[in-house]
C-alpha positions in Angstrom: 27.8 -17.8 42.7 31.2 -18.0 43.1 33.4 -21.0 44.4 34.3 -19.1 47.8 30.4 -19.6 49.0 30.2 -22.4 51.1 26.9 -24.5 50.4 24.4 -24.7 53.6 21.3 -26.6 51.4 21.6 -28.6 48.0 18.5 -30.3 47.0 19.3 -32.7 44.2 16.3 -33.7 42.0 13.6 -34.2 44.7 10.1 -35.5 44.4 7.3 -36.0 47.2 4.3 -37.4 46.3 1.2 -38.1 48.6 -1.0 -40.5 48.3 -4.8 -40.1 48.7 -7.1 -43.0 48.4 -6.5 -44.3 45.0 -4.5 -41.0 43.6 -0.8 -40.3 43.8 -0.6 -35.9 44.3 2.9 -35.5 42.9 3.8 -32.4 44.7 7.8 -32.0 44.2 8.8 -33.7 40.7 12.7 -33.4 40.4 13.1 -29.9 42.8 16.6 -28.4 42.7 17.9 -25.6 44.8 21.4 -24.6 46.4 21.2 -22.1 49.0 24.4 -20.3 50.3 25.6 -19.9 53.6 25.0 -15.7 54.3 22.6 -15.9 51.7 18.5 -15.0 51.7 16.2 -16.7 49.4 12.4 -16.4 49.1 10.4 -18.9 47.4 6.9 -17.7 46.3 4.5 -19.9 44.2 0.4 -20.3 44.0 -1.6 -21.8 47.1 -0.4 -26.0 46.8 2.9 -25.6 45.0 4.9 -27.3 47.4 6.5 -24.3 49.1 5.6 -25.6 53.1 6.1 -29.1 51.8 10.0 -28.4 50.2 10.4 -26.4 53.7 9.4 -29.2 55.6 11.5 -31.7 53.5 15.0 -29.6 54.3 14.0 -28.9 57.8 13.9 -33.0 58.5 10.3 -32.6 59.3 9.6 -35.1 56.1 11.0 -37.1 53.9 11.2 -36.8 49.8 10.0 -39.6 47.9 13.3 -39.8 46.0 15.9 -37.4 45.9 19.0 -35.9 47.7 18.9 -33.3 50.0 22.2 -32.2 51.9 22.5 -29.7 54.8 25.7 -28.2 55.6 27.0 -31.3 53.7 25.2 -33.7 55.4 22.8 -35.9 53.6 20.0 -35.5 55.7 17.9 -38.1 53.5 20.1 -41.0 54.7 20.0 -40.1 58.6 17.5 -42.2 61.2 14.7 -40.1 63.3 17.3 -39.6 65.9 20.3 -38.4 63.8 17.8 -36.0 62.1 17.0 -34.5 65.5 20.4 -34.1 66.3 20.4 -32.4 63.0 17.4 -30.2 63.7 18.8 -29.6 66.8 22.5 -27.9 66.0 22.2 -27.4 62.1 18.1 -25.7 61.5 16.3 -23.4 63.1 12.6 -23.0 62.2 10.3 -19.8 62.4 6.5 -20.4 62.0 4.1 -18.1 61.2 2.5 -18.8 64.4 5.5 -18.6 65.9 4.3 -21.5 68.7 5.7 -19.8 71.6 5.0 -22.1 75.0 2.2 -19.6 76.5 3.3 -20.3 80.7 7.0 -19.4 80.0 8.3 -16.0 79.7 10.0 -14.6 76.5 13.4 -15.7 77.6 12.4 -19.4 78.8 11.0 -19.0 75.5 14.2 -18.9 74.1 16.1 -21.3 76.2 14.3 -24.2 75.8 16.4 -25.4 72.8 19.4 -25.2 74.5 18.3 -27.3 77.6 18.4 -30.6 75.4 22.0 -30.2 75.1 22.1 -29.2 79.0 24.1 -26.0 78.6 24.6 -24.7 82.6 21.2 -22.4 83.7 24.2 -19.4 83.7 25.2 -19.6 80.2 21.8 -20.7 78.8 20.5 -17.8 80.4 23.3 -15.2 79.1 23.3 -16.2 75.7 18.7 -15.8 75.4 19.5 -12.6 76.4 22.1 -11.6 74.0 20.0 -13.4 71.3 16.9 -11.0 72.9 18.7 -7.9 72.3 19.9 -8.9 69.0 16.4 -9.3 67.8 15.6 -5.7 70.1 13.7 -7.5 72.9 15.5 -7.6 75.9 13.5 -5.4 77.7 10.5 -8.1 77.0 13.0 -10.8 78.3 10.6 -11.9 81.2 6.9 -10.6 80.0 5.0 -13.6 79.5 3.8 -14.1 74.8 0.4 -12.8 76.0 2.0 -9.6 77.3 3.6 -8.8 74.2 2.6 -7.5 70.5 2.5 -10.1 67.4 5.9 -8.3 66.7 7.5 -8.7 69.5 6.4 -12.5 69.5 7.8 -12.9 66.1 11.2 -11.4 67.3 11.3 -14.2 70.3 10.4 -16.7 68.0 13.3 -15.6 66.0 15.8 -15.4 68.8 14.3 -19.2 69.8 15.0 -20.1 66.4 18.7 -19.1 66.6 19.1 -20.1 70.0 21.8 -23.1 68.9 23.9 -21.3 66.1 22.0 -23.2 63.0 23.7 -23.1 59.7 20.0 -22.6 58.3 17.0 -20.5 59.0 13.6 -22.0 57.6 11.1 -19.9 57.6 7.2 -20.4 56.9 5.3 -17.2 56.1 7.2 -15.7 59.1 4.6 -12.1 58.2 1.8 -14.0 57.6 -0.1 -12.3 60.6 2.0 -8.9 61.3 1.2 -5.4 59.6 2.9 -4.0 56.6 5.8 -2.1 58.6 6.0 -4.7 61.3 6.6 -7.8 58.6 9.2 -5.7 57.1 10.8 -4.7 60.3 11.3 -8.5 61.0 12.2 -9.3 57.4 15.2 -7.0 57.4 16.3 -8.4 60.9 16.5 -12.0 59.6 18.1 -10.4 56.5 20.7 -8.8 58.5 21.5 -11.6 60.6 22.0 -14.0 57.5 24.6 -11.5 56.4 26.3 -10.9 59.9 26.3 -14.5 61.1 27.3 -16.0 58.0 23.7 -18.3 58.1 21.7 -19.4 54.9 17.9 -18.0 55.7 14.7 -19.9 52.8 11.4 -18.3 53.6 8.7 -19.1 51.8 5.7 -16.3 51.2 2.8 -14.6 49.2 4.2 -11.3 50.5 5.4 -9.4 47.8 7.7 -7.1 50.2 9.1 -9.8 51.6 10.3 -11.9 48.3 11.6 -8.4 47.2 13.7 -7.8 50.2 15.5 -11.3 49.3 18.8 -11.8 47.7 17.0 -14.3 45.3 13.3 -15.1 44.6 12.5 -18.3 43.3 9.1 -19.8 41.7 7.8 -22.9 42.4 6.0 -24.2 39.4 4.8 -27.7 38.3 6.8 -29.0 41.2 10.1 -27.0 40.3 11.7 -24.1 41.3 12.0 -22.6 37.9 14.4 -19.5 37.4 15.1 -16.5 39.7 12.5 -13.8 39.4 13.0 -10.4 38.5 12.0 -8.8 42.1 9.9 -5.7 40.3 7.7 -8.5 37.9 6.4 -9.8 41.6 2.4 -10.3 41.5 1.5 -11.3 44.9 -1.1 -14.0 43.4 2.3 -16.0 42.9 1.3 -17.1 39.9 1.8 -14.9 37.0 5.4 -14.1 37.5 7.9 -13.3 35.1 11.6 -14.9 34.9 15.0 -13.7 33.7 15.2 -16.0 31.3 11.2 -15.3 30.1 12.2 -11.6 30.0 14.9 -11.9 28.4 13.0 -13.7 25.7 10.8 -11.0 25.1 13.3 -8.2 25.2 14.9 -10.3 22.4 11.5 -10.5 20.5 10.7 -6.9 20.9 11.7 -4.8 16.9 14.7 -2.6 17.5 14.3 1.2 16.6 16.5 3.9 14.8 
């Protein structure tokens, strides 16, 4: 990266453990990762690597055991429960797999609710849901209740909602988990796109394939690390037995030469 990209997420040596009776489940041991802003990163790993858990830990929603983590140069590990939803509020947007859309208000009270904590006027707040609603190509949905629409179509308000207060980062948890093949990548390449336009930093984490390869970087979580970018074609979807640039380039090195 070079020194014009602006840092959104830094995540300095992290650890989280959990305790559980007797036993200490070290989950993160000394994670790293520096996301930029306009930038798209996947992280894939096996079932229990710690992919929700490192999501969790930049979105606010817990805290590391020790360890730094900074968001848009804030360090969010040093804030108090109402700082970080200040934080949550202007700086992250979240998008769930089940999107948790509030089932008795339409798709574009849907997408307004985050900006009635900061009571933005009913005009505005209204005007900008819709723009968001067409960004995500929805607008015509703006006032069909989440039951009326497809699992697409919920996915694209739930983005909208996500964006609804200009965060510097997108977090996203297996945003395709329960869409189809074309639909998944449809929404993929809409968060993409916005990352790019809007200048935002979007981390999903997934066990889609497609997905990690439509990133700018894919990243493994291993042993409680993110170990080095993946080579996007090497992708297994078991998340497990994945190869690394630096693991590849050790065996091109090993390979005999010819001629």
């Amino acid at each position: 990266m070079t020194s014009a990209k602006e840092e959104a997420v830094v995540c300095k040596e992290v650890f989280r453990e959990f305790e559980d009776g007797t036993r200490v489940i070290k989950v993160l041991r000394g994670t790293d990762l520096s996301v930029y802003r306009g930038e798209f990163v996947a992280i894939v790993g096996a079932s229990g690597s710690g992919k929700t858990t490192l999501l969790n830990l930049i979105g606010g929603l817990d805290r590391p055991t020790d360890g730094t983590i900074f968001v848009d140069g804030t360090d969010i590990t040093g804030l108090n429960d109402d700082q970080m939803s200040e934080m949550r509020r202007h700086k992250i947007g979240v998008l769930f797999q089940d999107q948790h859309l509030l089932p008795i208000f339409t798709a574009i009270e849907n997408v307004e609710v985050p900006m009635l904590l900061d009571e933005i006027r009913a005009e505005k707040r209204h005007k900008k849901a819709m723009s968001l609603l067409a960004a995500v190509g929805v607008d015509h949905r703006a006032h069909h209740m989440p039951h009326e629409l497809s699992g697409g179509m919920r996915s694209r308000v739930a983005l909208a909602r996500a964006l609804a207060n200009d965060p510097t980062v997108l977090l996203c948890d297996e945003p395709t988990g329960d869409l189809d093949h074309k639909t998944g990548a449809e929404i993929i390449r809409l968060m993409r796109d916005l990352a790019k336009k809007e200048n935002r930093a979007v981390i999903t984490v997934t066990h889609d394939p497609e997905t990690a390869r439509m990133a700018d970087r894919i990243l493994l979580l291993r042993d409680g690390k993110l170990v080095d970018e993946l080579i996007g074609e090497f992708f297994r979807a078991s998340g497990v037995d994945i190869s690394t640039k630096k693991e590849e380039n050790s065996d091109s090195s090993e390979k005999p030469t010819t001629g």
